[in-house]
N, C-alpha and C positions, 0 to 999 in steps of 0.2 A: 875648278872654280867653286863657291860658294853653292850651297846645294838650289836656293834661290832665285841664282840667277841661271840655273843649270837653263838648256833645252829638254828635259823632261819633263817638265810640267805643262809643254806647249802637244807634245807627244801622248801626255795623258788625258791631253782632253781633245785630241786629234780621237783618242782610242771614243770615247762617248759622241762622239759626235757619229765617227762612222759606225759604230756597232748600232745606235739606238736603243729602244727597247729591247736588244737581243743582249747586250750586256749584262742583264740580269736573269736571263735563262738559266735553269737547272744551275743558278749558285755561282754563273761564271766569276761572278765580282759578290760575296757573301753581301747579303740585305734583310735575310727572314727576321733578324734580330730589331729590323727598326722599322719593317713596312708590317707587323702584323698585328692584328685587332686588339691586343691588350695595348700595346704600346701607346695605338692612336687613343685607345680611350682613356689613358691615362694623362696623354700631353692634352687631348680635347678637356679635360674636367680642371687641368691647369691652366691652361689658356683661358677659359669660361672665368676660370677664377681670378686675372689678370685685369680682363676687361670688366667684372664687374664692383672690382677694385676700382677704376678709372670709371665706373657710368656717369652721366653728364650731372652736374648737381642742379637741384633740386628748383624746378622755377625754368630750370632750362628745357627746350623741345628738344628730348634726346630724337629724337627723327630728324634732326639736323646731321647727325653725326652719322656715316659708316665705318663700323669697324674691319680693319682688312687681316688676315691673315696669310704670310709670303712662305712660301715654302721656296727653300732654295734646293736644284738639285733632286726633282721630283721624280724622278728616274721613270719607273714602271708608271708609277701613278697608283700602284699597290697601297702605299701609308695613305696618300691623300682621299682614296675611296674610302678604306676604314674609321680614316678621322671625319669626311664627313658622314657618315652613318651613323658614329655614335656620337656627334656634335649636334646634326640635326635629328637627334633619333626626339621620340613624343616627352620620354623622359628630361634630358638633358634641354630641349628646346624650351620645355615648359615654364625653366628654372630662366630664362634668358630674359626675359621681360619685354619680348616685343625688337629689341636690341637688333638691327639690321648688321649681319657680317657677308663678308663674302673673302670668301678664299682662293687665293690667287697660288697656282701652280708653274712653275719658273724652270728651266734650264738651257743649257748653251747648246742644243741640240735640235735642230730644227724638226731631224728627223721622227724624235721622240715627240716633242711636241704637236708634230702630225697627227701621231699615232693616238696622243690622247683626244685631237678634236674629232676623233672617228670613233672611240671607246664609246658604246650604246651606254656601259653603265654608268658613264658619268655624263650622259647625255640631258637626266634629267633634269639634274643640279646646273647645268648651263642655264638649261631653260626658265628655271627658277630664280635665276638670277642668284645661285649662289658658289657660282664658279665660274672664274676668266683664269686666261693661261696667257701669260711673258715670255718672250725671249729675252732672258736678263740676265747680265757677268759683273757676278758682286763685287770684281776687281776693277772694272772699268768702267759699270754705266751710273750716272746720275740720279736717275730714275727708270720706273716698270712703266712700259708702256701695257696694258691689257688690249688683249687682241678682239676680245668679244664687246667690251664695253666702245672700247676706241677711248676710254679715261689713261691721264700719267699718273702714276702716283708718284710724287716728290714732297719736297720741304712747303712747295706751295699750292698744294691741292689736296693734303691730309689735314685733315680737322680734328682728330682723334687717333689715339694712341694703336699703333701698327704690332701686330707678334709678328713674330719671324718664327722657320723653324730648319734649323739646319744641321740633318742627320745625316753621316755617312758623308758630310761635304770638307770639313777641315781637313780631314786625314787626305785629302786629291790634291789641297792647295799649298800654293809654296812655303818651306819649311827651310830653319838653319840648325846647322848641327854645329855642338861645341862640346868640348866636356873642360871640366876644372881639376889639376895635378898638384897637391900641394899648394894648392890657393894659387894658381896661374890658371890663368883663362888661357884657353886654345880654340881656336876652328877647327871645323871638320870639313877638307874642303872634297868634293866629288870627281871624277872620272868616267863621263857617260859615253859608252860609244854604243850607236845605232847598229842595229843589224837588221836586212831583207827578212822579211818572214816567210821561213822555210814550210811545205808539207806535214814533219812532223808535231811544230810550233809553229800555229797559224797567228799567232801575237809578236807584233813588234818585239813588246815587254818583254814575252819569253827568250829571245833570242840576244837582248840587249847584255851587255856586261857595264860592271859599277864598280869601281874603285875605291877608296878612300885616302886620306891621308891629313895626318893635323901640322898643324902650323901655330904658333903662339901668335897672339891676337889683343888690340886694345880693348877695357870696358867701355870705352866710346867707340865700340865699332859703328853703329848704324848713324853716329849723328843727332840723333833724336835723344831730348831730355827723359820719355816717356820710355823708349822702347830700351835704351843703354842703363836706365835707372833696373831695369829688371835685370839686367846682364849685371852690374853691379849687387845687386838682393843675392845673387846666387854665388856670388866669390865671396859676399861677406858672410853667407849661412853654412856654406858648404862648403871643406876643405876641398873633399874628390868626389866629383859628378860627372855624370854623363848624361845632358839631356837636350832639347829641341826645343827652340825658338819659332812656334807655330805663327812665321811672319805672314800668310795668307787668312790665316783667322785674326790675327789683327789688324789688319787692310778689310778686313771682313767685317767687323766692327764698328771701324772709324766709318765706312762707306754707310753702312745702315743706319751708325749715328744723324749723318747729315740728312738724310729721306725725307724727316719730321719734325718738327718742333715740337713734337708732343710726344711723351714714352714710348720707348719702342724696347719693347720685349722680345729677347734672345732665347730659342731653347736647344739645346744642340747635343745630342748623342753620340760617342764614335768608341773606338777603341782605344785605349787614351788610361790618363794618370793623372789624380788629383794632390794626392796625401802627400807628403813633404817624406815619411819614411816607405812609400815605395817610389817616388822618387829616387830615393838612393840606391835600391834593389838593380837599377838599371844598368847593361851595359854597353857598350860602346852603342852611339846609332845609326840604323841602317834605315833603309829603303823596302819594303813589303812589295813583293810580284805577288798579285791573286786577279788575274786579268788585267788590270790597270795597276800602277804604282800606287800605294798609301803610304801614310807615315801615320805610328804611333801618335798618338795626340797627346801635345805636354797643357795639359787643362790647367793645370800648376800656373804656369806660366801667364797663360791667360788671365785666370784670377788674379794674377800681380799685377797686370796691365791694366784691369778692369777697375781695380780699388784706387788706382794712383789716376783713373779719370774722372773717378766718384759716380763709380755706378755701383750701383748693388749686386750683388754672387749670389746666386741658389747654388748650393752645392750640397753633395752628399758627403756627409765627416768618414764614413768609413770604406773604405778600396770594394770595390765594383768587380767580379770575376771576368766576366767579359762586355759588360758597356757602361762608361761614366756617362754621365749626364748633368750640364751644367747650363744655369740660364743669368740669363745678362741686362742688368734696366737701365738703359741710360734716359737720363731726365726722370729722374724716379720723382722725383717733387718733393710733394707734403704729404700727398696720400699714404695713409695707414696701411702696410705692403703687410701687416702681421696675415691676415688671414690669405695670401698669396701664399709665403713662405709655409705655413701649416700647410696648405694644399699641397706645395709641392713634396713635402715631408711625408702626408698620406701615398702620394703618386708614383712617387719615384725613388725616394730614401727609402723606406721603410721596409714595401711589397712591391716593388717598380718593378720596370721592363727587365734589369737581369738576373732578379728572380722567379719572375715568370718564365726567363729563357734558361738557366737550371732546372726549373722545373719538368717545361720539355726533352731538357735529358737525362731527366730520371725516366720521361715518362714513355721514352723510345728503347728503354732497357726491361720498363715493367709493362709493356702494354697488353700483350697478351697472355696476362694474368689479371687484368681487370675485369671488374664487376659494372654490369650497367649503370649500378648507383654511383660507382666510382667515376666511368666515365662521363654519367649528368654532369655532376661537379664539375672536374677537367672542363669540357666543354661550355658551362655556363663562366667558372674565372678564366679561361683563355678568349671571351666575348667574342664564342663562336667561331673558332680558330681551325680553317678547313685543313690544315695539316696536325692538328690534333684529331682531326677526326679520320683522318685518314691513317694514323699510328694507331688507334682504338678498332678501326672496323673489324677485324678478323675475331677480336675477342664480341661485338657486338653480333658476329656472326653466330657463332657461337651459346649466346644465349637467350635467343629471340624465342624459340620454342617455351621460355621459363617463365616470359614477360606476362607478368596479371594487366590487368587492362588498366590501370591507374600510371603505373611505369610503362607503357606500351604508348598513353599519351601522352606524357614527359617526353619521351625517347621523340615521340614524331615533332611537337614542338621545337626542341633544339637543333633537329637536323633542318628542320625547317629554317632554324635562324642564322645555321652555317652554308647552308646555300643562298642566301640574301648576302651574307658578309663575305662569299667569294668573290674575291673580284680576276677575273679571265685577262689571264696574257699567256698561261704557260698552259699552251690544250695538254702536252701530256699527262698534268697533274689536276686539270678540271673533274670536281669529283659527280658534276650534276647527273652525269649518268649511274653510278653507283647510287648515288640517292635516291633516285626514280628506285634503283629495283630494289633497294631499299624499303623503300614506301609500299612498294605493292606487296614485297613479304608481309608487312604488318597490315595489308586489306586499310591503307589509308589513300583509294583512289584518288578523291575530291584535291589532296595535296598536290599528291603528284601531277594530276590535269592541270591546276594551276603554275606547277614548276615546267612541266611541259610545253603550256603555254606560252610563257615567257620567253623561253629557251629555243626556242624551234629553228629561228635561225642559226643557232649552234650546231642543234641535233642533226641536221640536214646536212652538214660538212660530212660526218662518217657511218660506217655501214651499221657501227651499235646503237649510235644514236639515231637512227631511223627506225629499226627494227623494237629499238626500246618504246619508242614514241607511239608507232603501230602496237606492242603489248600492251599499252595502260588507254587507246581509243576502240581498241577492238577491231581496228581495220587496215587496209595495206599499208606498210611501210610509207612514208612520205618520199 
C-alpha cells in the first residue's frame, strides 16, 4: 500500500508512547543534535527575533497580548530546558521588553508528559508562569488544551502571533514515496509485515520487514490542487528522481495554519534535503530503523507547498552535513520580516546548529590534546554544553596543576554555567558529581556547597554522591 496509509506509522508512535522518556536514553532514537544548548540558543534569539518583529504597535497595551511558544514532540524535555534558560537568561530577557511568553511543551505520550510535571528542573518555570504542558497530535486536534493553565489555545483565544517548533517530528510522520523514470511519475508503494519482539530485539521495529515496489502513477494522485501541483513541479523540473512527499509535515502545516489568525511561525530541524542538486544525489527511498521508523525529510518539497500557500521560507541556500533547518510564516502580513530573515541567516545559515554539531566531532577526535584556553572557548560557544565538557575533562584533568589564578577563575565560572544548563534524565551521564570533585581540586568550596545544595536529592540516590557530598561539608555521608 502507499507508504502513508501503511500501519507503521500507527506502530511508530505506539513505540513513543510506550517507551517514554526512556526512548531517548543513551541515543536509542539520535536527538543530541537538536536538544542541546547551542541549538536552543540559537532557535531562542530567532524566535525573540520573530516576535519582536510582530510587538503590538505603538498606542497599543502590549499586556493584552501573550506570546506562546508550541513545541511539538518535546521528547526528553532536554531542548525545551535549554531553550528556556537562554530565553529567560538576564541577557536575552532584557532585550524582550516586558513581552509576556510562555512556552508550551506538547507530545502524544502521556507517559512522557508525566515525567516532565515531576522534572524539579523545570519546576521553576511552571511556577513562573512560564511553562504549561499539552497532550497534543498535530494530525488530529484542533487545538492545545494547557494542563497547568486549564487555557485552549485555538483560532479563537490567540490574540498574537504563535512560534511552533518542530525538531526531530516530520521525519516520525507520514510520508509518500515516488521517484520519476524518463519524466514518468511512479509510486513507491510498501510491504510492512509486523513481527513479536524477540530477547535478542527488544523493538518491534527491529524485528519488522519492509518491502518495496513501484507502480506508475497519476500527477493527480492526491486530488488536491496544492499537494498534485508539487508532484507536477517535479515531472516538469526533473527527468530522473527519487524523492518523498513529506505528506505528515504538510497536514502539519495546514493544522497549525488554522490555530490562529495571526502569524504563526514554523521552525523545524530534521535530517532531510533542501537544494534542488542534492535532491537529485538521491537514491531510491527507504524507511530508517534507529529505534523508531524515520524518513529522510524532503524540506524541498515542502518549500514548494509553502510558496504556492504564500507563506514565507527561511531556508538555508547551501546543503547542511547532517541537519537542514527550515522555518515557515503563514499570515506573514505587512510586517517588515527583513530583520527576521538576517536573524535567522546569523543563527542557522551561517554558524548554526550543524556546524556546531561538526564541530563536536572534531572535538571528540582532538580532545585530549586540548588546552584550557581551548577548552574555555568550546565551552563558552557550545552555551555550556555538558557533553562538551565531558569530551574535554581528562585533558582538564591534566592541567589543573598549570592553572594561574586568573584561568583557575574562568575554569570555575564555566563549569559552574554547565552544571546550571545540565538538564537530568540520563543519571549515567549526569556530570554533577565530577564537578563537585572538580571544584574542590581547584579549593572552590563556596561553589560546590551551593552545587551541593541544590543537588542533594540527587546526591542521595548513589554511594559517590553521598560520600562526595560528606567530602566538600566535612561530615558523614548523607
Amino acid at each position: 500500500m502507499p507508504l502513508s496509509k501503511s500501519p507503521i506509522w500507527e506502530d511508530a508512535r505506539s513505540y513513543y508512547q510506550e517507551k517514554g522518556v526512556s526512548a531517548w536514553n543513551s541515543n536509542a532514537v539520535p536527538n543530541y543534535i537538536t536538544t542541546n544548548p547551542f541549538i536552543a540558543q540559537s532557535y531562542a534569539r530567532v524566535i525573540n527575533s520573530f516576535f519582536e518583529v510582530h510587538r503590538p504597535k505603538r498606542g497599543k497595551d502590549k499586556n493584552d497580548d501573550t506570546f506562546y511558544i508550541l513545541e511539538l514532540g518535546a521528547g526528553s524535555g532536554r531542548f525545551a530546558y535549554h531553550f528556556l534558560q537562554s530565553y529567560f537568561s538576564n541577557s536575552e530577557f532584557s532585550a524582550q521588553d516586558g513581552r509576556k511568553t510562555i512556552y508550551v511543551m506538547t507530545d502524544v505520550s502521556t507517559t512522557t508528559i508525566d515525567f516532565w510535571r515531576r522534572q524539579p528542573q523545570l519546576a521553576s518555570f511552571v511556577a513562573d508562569g512560564r511553562l504549561d504542558f499539552a497532550n497534543f497530535d498535530v494530525l488530529k486536534d484542533d487545538g492545545v488544551n494547557l494542563m497547568e493553565s486549564g487555557k485552549t489555545l485555538d483560532v479563537y483565544t490567540l490574540e498574537a502571533p504563535i512560534a511552533v517548533i518542530a525538531n526531530y517530528v516530520i521525519d516520525s510522520l507520514p510520508h509518500d514515496f515516488f521517484s520519476i523514470e524518463n519524466g514518468k511519475l511512479f509510486e513507491r508503494l510498501i510491504s510492512y509485515s509486523r513481527a513479536i519482539p524477540s530477547e535478542e530485539n527488544s523493538t518491534q521495529q527491529s524485528n519488522s520487514e519492509i518491502a518495496y515496489s513501484d507502480r506508475p502513477c497519476s500527477e493527480t494522485y492526491y486530488k488536491n490542487s496544492v499537494w498534485d501541483g508539487v508532484l507536477r513541479q517535479y515531472v516538469e523540473d526533473f527527468k530522473d528522481l527519487n524523492f518523498a512527499i513529506p505528506t505528515g509535515g504538510i497536514r502539519m502545516l495546514e493544522t497549525l495554519s488554522k490555530i490562529s489568525r495571526k502569524p504563526v511561525f514554523v521552525l523545524s530541524s530534521d535530517f532531510g534535503i533542501t537544494q534542488d542538486t542534492g535532491l537529485r544525489q538521491l537514491g531510491p527511498r527507504r524507511i530508517a530503523v534507529n529505534g523508531a521508523f524515520s524518513i529522510h525529510v524532503n524540506f524541498n518539497a515542502l518549500k514548494r507547498y509553502a510558496e504556492m500557500k504564500g507563506m514565507s521560507v527561511l531556508q538555508c541556500y547551501t546543503e547542511k552535513s547532517s541537519l537542514e533547518t527550515m522555518g515557515f510564516i503563514m499570515r506573514p502580513g505587512r510586517r517588515n520580516l527583513e530583520p527576521l530573515f538576517r536573524e535567522f541567516s546569523r543563527q542557522i545559515q551561517t554558524q548554526g546548529p550543524d556546524e556546531f554539531f561538526m564541530m563536536k566531532k572534531i572535538t571528540e577526535k582532538a580532545a585530549d590534546h586540548l588546552t584550557p584556553q581551548n577548552i574555555l572557548g568550546l565551552l563558552r560557544l557550545s552555551n555550556y554544553d555538558s557533553r562538551i565538557y565531558e569530551l574535554c575533562e581528562r585533558a582538564l584533568e591534566r592541567h589543573l596543576n598549570e592553572l594561574d589564578p586568573s584561568r583557575q577563575e574562568a575554569l570555575i565560572d564555566a563549569v559552574l554555567q554547565v552544571e546550571k544548563m545540565h538538564y537530568r534524565y540520563e543519571q549515567q551521564r549526569d556530570p554533577t558529581v565530577r564537578i563537585l570533585k572538580f571544584l574542590l581540586r581547584l579549593g572552590a568550596l563556596k561553589p560546590a556547597q551551593e552545587i551541593a545544595h541544590r543537588n542533594i536529592s540527587f546526591l542521595k540516590k548513589t554511594e559517590v554522591g553521598r560520600q562526595t557530598y560528606a567530602d566538600i561539608f566535612g561530615r558523614k555521608a548523607i
